[in-house]
C-alpha positions in Angstrom: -21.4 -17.0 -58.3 -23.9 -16.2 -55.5 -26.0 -19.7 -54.6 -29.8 -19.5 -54.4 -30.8 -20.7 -51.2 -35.1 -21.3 -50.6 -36.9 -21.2 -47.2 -39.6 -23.5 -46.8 -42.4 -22.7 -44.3 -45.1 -24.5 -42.4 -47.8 -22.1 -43.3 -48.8 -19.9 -46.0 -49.5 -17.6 -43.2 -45.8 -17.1 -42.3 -44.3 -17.4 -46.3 -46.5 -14.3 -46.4 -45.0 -12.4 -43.9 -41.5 -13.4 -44.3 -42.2 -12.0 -47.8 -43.3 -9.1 -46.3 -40.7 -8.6 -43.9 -37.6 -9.5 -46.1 -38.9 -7.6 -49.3 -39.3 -4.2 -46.5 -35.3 -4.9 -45.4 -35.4 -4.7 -49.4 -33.5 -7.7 -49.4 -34.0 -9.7 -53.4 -36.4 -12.5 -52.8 -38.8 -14.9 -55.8 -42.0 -16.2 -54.2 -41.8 -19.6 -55.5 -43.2 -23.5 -55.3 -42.0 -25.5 -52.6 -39.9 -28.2 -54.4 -41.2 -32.0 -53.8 -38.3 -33.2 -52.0 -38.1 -30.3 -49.1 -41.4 -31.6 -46.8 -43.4 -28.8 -45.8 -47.0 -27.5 -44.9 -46.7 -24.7 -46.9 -46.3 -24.9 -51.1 -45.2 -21.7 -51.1 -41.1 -20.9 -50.4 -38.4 -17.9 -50.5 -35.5 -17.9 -52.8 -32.6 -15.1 -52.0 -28.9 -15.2 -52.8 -26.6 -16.5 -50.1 -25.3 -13.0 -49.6 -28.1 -11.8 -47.3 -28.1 -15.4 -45.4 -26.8 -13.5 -42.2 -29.5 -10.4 -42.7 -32.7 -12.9 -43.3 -31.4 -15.6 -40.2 -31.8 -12.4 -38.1 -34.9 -11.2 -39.6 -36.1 -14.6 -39.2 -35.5 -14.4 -35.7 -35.7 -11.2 -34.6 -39.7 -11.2 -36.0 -40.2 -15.0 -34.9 -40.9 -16.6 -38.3 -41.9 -20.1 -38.4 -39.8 -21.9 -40.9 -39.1 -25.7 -41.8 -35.5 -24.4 -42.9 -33.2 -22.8 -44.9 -32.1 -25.5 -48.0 -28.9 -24.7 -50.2 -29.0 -27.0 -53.6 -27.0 -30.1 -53.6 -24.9 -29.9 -56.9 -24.0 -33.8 -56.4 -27.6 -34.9 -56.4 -29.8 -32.2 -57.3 -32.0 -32.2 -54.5 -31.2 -29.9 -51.4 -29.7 -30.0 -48.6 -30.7 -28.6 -45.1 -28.7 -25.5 -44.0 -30.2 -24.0 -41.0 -33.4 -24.9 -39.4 
């Protein structure tokens, strides 16, 4: 099974081109809300499958995107948990 991890973002300004970015690498991304328990400026986050982690971190950095982090859900509690920041 291939985990659903979510970037949460500061702005709507960089969700937008993170979208942009990521969906041109063709890389399979949902736009969706920012869950209440991950604090961020932005209500809008990134979901991908785990598989591209390595190809989006490097997109990430490579085109400077300001994130909050990279969250993995936490099967023992149901929230999530911080990955990468």
């Amino acid at each position: 099974m291939n985990e659903e991890l979510l970037i949460a973002f500061d702005s709507t300004q960089q969700a937008l081109r993170a979208e942009m970015l990521l969906e041109y690498a063709e890389i399979e991304i949902d736009i969706c809300p920012t869950p209440k328990e991950i604090t961020a400026g932005c209500a809008m986050s990134i979901q991908f499958f785990r598989s591209a982690l390595i190809e989006v971190e490097k997109i990430v950095d490579e085109q400077k995107i300001e994130i909050r982090g990279i969250y993995g859900k936490n099967e023992q509690t149901g929230g999530y948990r911080l990955i990468t920041e």
